[in-house]
VEXKOL-974518 format. One record per atom (N, C-alpha, C): residue number from 1; residue in one letter; atom name; x, y, z. Coordinates in steps of 0.02 Angstrom, whole numbers, always signed. Layout:
# VEXKOL-974518
 num residu atome     xx     yy     zz
 NUM      A    CA      X      Y      Z
...
***
This chain:
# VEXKOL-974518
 num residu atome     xx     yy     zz
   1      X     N   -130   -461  -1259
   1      X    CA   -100   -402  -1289
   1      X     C    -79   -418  -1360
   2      X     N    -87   -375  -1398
   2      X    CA    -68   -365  -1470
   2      X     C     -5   -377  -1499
   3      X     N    +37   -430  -1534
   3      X    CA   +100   -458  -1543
   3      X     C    +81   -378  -1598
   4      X     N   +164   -360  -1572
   4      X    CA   +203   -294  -1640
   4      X     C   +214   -345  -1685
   5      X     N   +218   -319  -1753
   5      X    CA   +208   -369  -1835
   5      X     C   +290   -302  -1838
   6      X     N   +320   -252  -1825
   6      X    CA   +364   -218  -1826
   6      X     C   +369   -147  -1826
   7      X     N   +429   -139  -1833
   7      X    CA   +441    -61  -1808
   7      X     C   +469    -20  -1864
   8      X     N   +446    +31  -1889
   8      X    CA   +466    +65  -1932
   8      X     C   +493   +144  -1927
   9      X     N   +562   +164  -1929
   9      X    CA   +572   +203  -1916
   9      X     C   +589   +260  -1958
  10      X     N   +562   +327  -1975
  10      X    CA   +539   +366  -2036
  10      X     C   +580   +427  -1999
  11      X     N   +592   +471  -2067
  11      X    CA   +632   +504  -2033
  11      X     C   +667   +502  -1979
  12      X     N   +719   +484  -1963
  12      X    CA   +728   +476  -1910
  12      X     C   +808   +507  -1897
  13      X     N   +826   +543  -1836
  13      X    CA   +892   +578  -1874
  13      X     C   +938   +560  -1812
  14      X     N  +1013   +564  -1790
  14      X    CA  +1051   +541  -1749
  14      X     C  +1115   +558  -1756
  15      X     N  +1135   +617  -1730
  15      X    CA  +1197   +645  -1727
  15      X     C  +1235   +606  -1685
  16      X     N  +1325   +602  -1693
  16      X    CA  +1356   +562  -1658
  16      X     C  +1438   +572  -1674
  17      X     N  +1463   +587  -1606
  17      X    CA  +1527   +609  -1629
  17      X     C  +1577   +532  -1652
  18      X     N  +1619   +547  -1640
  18      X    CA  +1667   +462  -1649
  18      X     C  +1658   +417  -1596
  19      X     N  +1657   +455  -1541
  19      X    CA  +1668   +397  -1469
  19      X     C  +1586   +388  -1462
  20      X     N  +1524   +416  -1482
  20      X    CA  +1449   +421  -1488
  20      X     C  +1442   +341  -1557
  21      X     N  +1474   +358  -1575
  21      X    CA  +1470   +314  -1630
  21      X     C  +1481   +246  -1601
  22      X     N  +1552   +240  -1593
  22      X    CA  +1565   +194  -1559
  22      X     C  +1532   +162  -1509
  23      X     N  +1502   +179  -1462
  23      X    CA  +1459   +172  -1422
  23      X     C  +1403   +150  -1434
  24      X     N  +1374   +166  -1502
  24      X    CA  +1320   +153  -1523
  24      X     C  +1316    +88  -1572
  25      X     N  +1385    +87  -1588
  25      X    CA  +1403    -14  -1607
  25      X     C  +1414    -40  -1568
  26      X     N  +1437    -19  -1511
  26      X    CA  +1452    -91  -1446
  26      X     C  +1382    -87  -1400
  27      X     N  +1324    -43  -1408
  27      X    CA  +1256    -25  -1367
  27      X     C  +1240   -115  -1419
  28      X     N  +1233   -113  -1489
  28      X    CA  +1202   -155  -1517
  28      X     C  +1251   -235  -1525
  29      X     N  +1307   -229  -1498
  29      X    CA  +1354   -274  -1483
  29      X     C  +1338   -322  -1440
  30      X     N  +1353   -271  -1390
  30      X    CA  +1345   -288  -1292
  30      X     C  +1277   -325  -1301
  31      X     N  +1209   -315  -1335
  31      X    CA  +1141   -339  -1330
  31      X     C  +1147   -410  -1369
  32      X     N  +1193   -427  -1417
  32      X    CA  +1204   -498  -1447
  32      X     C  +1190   -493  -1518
  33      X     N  +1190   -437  -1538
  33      X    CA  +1166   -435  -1618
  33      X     C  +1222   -439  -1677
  34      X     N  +1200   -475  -1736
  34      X    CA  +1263   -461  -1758
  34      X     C  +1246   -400  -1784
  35      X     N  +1313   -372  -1797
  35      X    CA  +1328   -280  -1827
  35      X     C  +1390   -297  -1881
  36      X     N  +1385   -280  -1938
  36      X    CA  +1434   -271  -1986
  36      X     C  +1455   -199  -1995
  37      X     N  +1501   -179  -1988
  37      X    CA  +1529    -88  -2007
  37      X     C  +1566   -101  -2067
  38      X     N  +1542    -62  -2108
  38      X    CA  +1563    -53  -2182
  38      X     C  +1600    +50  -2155
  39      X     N  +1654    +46  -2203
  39      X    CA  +1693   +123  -2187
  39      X     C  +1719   +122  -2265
  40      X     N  +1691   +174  -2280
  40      X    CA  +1704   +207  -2355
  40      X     C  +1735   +252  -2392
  41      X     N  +1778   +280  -2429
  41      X    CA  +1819   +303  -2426
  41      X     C  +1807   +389  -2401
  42      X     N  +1731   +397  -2441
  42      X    CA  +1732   +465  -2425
  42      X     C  +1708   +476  -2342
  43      X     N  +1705   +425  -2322
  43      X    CA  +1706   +442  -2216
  43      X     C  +1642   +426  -2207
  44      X     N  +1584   +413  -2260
  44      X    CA  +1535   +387  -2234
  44      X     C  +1536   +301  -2208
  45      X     N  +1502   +300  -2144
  45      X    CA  +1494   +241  -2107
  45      X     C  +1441   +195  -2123
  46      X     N  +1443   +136  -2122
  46      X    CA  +1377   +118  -2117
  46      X     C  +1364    +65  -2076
  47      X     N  +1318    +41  -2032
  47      X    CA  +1329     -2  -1988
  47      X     C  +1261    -52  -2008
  48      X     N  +1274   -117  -2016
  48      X    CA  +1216   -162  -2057
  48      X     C  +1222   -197  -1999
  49      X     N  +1149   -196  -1935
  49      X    CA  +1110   -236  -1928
  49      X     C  +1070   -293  -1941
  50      X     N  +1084   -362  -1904
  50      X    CA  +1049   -410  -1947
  50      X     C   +994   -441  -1901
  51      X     N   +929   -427  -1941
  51      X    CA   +850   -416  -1904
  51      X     C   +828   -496  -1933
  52      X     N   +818   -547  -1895
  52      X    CA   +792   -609  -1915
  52      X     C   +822   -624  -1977
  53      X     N   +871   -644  -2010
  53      X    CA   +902   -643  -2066
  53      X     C   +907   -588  -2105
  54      X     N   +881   -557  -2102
  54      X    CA   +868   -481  -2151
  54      X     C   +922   -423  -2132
  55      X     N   +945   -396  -2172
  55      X    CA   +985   -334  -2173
  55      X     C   +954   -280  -2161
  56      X     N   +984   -245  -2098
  56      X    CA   +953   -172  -2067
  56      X     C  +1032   -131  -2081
  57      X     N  +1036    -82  -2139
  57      X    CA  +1057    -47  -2138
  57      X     C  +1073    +14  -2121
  58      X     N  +1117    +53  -2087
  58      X    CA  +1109   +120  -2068
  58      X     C  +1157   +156  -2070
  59      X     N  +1158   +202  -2130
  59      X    CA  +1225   +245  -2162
  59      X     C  +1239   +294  -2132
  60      X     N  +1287   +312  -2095
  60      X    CA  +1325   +389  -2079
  60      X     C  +1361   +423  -2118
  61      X     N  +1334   +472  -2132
  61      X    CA  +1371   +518  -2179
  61      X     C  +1417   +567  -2110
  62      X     N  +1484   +577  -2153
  62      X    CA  +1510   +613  -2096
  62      X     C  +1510   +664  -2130
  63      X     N  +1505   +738  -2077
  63      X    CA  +1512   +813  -2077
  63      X     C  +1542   +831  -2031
  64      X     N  +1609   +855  -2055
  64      X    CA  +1637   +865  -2007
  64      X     C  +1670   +824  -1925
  65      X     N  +1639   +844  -1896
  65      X    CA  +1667   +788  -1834
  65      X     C  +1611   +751  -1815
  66      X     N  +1544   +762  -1833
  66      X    CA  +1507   +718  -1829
  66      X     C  +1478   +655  -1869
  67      X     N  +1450   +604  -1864
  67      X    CA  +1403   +570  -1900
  67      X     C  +1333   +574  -1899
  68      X     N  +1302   +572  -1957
  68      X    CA  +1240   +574  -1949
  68      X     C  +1192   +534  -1996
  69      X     N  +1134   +503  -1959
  69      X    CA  +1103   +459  -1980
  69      X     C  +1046   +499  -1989
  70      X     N  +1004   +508  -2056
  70      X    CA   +955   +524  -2087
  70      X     C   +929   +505  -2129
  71      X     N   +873   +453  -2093
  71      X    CA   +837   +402  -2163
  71      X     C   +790   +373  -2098
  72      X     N   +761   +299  -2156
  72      X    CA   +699   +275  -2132
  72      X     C   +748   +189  -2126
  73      X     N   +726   +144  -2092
  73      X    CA   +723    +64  -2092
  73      X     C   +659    +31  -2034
  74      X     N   +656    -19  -2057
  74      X    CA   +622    -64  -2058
  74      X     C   +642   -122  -2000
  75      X     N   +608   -135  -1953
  75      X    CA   +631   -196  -1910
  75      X     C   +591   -235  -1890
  76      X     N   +595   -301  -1880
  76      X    CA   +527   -361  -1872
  76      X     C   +556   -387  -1810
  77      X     N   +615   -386  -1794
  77      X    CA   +629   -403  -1752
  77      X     C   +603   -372  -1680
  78      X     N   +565   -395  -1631
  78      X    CA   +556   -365  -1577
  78      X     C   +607   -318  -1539
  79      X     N   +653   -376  -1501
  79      X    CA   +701   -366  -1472
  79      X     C   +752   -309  -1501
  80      X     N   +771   -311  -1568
  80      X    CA   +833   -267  -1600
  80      X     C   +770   -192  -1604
  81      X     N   +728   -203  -1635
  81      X    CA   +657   -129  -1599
  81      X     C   +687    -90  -1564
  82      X     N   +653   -134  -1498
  82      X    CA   +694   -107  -1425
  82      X     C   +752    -88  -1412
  83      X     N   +798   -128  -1444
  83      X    CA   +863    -98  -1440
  83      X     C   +880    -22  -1489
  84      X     N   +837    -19  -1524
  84      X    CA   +851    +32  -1568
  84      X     C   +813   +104  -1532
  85      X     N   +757    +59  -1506
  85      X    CA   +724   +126  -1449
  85      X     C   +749   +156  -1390
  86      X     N   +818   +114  -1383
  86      X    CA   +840   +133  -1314
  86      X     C   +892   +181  -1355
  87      X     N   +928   +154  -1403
  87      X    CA   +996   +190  -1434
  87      X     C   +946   +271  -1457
  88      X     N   +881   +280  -1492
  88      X    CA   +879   +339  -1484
  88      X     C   +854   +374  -1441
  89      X     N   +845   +342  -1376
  89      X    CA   +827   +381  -1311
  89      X     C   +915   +411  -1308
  90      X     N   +968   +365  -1296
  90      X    CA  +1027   +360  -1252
  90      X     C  +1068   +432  -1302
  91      X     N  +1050   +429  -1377
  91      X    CA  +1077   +467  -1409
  91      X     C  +1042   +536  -1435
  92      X     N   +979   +546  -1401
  92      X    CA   +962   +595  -1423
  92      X     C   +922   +593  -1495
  93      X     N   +903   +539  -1516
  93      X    CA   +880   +566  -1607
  93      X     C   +828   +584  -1587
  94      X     N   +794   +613  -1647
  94      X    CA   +738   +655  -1675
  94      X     C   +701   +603  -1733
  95      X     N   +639   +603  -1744
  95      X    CA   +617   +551  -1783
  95      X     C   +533   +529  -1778
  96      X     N   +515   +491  -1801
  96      X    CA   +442   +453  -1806
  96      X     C   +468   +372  -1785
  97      X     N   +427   +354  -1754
  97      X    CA   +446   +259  -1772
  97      X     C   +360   +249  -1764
  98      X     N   +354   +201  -1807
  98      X    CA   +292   +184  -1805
  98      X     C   +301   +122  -1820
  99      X     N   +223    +85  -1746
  99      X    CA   +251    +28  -1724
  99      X     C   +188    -38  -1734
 100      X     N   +194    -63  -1786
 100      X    CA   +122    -81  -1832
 100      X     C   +105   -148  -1799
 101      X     N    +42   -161  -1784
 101      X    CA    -10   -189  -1754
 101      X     C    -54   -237  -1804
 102      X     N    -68   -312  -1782
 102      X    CA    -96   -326  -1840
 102      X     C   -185   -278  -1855
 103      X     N   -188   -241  -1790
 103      X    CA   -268   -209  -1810
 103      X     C   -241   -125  -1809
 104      X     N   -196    -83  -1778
 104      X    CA   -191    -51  -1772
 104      X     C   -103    -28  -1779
 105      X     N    -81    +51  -1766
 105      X    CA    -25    +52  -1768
 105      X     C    -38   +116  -1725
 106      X     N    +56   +137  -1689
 106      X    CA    +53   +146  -1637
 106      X     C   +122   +225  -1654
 107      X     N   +113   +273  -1667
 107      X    CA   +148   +323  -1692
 107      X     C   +183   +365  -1641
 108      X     N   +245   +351  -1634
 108      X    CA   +291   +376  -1584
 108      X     C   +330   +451  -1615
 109      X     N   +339   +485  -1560
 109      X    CA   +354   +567  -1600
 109      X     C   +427   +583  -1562
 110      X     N   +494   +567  -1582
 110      X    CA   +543   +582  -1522
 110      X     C   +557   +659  -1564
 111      X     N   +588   +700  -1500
 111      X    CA   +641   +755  -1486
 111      X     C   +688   +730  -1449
 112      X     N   +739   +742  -1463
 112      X    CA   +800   +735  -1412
 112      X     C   +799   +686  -1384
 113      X     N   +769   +640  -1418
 113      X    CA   +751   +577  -1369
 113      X     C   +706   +556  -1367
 114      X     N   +674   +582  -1318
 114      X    CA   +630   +595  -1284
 114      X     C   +546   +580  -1310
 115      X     N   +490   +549  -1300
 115      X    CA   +414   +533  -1321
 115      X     C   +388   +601  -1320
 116      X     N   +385   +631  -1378
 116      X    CA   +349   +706  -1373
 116      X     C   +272   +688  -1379
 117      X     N   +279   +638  -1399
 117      X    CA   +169   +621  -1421
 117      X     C   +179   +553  -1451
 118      X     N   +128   +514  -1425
 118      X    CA   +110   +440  -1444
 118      X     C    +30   +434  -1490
 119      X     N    +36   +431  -1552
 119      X    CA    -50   +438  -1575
 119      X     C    -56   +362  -1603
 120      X     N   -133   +328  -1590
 120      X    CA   -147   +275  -1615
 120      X     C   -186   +270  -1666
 121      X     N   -174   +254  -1729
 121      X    CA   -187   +237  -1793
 121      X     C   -246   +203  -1825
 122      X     N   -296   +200  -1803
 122      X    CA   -321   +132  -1830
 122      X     C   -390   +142  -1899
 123      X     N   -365   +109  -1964
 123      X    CA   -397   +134  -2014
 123      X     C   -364   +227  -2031
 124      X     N   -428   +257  -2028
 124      X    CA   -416   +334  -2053
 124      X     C   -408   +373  -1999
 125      X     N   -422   +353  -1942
 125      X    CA   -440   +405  -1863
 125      X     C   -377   +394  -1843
 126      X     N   -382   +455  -1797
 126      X    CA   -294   +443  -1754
 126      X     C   -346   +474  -1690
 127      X     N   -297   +442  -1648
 127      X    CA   -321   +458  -1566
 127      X     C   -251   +483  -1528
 128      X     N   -244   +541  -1509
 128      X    CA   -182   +558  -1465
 128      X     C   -198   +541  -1393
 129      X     N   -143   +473  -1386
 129      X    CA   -121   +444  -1328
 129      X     C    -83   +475  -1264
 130      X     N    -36   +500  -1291
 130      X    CA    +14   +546  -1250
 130      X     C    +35   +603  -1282
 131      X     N    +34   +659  -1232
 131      X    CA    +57   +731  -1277
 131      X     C   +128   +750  -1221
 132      X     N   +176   +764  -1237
 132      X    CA   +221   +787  -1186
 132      X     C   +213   +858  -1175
 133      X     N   +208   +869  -1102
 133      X    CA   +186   +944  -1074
 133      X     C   +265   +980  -1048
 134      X     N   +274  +1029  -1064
 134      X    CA   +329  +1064  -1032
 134      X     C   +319  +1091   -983
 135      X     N   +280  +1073   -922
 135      X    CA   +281  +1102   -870
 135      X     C   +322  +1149   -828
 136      X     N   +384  +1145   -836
 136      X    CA   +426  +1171   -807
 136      X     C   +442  +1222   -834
 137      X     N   +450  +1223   -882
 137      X    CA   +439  +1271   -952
 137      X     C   +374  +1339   -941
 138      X     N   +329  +1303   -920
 138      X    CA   +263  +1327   -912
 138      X     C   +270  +1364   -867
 139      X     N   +276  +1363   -804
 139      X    CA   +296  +1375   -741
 139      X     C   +360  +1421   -754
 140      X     N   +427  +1413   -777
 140      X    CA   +458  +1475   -797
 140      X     C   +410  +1542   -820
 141      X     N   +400  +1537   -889
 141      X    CA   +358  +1577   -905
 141      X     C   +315  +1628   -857
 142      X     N   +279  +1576   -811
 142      X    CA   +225  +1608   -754
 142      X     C   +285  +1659   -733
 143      X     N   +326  +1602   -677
 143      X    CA   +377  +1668   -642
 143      X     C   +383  +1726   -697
 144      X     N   +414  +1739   -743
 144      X    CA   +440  +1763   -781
 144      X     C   +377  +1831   -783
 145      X     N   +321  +1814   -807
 145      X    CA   +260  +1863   -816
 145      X     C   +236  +1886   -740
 146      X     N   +236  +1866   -695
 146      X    CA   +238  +1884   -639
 146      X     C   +304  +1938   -586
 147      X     N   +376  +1919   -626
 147      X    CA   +403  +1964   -643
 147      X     C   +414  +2033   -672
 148      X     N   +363  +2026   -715
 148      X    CA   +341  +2079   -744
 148      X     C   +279  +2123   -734
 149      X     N   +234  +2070   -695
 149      X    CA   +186  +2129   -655
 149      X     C   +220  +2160   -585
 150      X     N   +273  +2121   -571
 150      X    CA   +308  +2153   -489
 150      X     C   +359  +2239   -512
 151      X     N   +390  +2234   -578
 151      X    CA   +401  +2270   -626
 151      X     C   +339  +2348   -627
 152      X     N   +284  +2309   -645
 152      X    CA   +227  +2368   -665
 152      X     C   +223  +2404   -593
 153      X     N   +223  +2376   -566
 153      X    CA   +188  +2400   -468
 153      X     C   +228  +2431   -447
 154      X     N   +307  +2406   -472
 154      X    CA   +391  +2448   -446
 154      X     C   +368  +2537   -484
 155      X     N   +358  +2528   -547
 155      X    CA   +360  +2587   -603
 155      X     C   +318  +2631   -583
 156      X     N   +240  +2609   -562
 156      X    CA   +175  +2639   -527
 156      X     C   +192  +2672   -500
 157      X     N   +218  +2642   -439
 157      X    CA   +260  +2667   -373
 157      X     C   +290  +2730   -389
 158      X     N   +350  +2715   -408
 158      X    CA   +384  +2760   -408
 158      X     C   +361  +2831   -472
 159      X     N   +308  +2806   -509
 159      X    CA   +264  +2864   -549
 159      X     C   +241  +2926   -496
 160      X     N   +186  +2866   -442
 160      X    CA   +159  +2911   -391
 160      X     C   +198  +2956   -357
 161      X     N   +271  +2942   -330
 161      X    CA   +322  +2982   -298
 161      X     C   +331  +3031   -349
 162      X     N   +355  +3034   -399
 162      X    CA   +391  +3091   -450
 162      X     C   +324  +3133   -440
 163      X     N   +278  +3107   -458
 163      X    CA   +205  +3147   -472
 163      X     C   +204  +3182   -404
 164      X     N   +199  +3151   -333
 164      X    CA   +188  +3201   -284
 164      X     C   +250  +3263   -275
 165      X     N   +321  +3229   -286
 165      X    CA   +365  +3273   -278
 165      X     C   +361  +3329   -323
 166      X     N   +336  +3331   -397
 166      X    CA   +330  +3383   -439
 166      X     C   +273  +3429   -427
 167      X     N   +236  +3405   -379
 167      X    CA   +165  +3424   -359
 167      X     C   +190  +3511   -314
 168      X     N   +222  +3469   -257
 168      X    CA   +262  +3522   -220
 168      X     C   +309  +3582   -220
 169      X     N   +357  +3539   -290
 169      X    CA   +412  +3600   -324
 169      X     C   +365  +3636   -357
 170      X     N   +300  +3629   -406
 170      X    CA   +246  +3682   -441
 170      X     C   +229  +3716   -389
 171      X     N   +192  +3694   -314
 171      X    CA   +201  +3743   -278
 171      X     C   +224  +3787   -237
 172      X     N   +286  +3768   -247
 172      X    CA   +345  +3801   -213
 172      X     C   +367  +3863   -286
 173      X     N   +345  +3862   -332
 173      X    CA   +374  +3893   -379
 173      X     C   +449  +3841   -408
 174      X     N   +454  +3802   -396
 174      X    CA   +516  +3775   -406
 174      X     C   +532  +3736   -492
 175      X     N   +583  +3716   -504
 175      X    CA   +572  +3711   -583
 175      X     C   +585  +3607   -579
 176      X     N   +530  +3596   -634
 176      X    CA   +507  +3530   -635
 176      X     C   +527  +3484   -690
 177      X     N   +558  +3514   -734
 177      X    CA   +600  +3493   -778
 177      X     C   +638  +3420   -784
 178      X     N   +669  +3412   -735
 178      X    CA   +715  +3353   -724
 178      X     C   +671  +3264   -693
 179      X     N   +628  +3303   -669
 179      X    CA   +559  +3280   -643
 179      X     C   +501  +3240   -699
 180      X     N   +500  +3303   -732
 180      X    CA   +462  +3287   -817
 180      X     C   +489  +3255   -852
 181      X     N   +556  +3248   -845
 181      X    CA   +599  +3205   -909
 181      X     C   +612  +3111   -867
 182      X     N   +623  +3120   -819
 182      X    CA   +601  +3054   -785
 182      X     C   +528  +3018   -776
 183      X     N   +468  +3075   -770
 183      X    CA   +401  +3047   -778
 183      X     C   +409  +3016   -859
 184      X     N   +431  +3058   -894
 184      X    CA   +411  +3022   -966
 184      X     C   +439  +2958   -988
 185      X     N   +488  +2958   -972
 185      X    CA   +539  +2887   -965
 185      X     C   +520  +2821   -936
 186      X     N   +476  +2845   -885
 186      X    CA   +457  +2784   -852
 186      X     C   +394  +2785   -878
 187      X     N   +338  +2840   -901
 187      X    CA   +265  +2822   -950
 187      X     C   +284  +2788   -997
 188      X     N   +353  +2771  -1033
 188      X    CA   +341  +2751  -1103
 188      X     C   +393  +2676  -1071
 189      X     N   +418  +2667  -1016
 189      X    CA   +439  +2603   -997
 189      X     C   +377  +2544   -956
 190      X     N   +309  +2604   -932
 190      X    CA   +254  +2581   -923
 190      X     C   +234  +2547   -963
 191      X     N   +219  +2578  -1033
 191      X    CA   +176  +2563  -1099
 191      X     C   +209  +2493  -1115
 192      X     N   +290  +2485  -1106
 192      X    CA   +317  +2441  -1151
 192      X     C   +309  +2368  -1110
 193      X     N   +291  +2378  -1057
 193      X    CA   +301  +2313  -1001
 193      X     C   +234  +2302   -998
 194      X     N   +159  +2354   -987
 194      X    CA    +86  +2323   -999
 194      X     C    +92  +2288  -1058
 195      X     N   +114  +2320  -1136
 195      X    CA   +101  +2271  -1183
 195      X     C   +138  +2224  -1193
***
């Protein structure tokens, strides 16, 4: 298997309240790394990672009650990688990391975390590895439109009734009025639920 040459993380974004924060220096603590926290006057944080001798910086600007990390770094280190892949699973970021290969490279897509799509790099071509499916999502939807044909068949229904009952009051001489103003109500609640 292919030794990672490192991990590069681009755009990459990470909201975090105080006790999120915190958590997210003792996540890189608890693993054995050293971590330097620099605190500045105007409330931005910054927490410097140290990747095989090298400085991994990562600034929080605060807003409000949160911190937030929005930028790119660089890591050679395997292990601190990983650790950085778990902290934006555990925290939710949003981002690219791309994870370079001495023949190829390996383009990770998070939401909320989460692997939305994995594409592999190599030269000019990209090949999509993994696509994340919302199935469940998908499947709402279904119910949801299927809801809405149980809807059309309810409206039908009850079209056909008004229609026979007005059928009877015309020949009874009887007045159809109240009848007509409910058929129309439900033709134009028809129209709006077919399209």
């Amino acid at each position: 298997m292919a030794q990672r040459v490192a991990t590069e993380y681009k755009k990459m974004v990470l909201k975090l309240n105080p006790a999120e924060l915190q958590s997210f220096i003792d996540l890189f603590q608890a693993a054995e790394f050293q971590t330097e926290i620099r605190i500045y006057e105007n409330g931005e944080t910054e927490i410097v990672l140290t990747d095989k001798e090298t400085k991994v910086p990562l600034s929080f600007k605060r807003m409000g009650n949160l911190y937030t990390f929005d930028g790119t770094c660089t890591i050679s280190d395997m292990k601190l990688a990983n650790q950085m892949r778990m902290a934006v699973k555990k925290f939710k970021g949003t981002g690219v990391a791309h994870r370079f290969y001495p023949t190829y490279t390996m383009i990770y897509y998070y939401g909320a975390g989460n692997v939305m799509k994995i594409v592999e790099r190599r030269g000019t071509e990209d090949k999509v590895v993994y696509q994340f499916k919302d199935t469940a999502g998908e499947l709402q939807r279904l119910f949801e439109r299927c809801g809405v044909e149980d809807e059309i068949s309810w409206v039908r229904f009850y079209i056909d009734q008004l229609l026979d009952m007005r059928n009877e009051r015309y020949h009874m001489s009887l007045p159809t009025e109240e009848i007509d103003r409910q058929l129309n109500k439900l033709s134009h609640q028809l129209f709006v639920l077919e399209a």
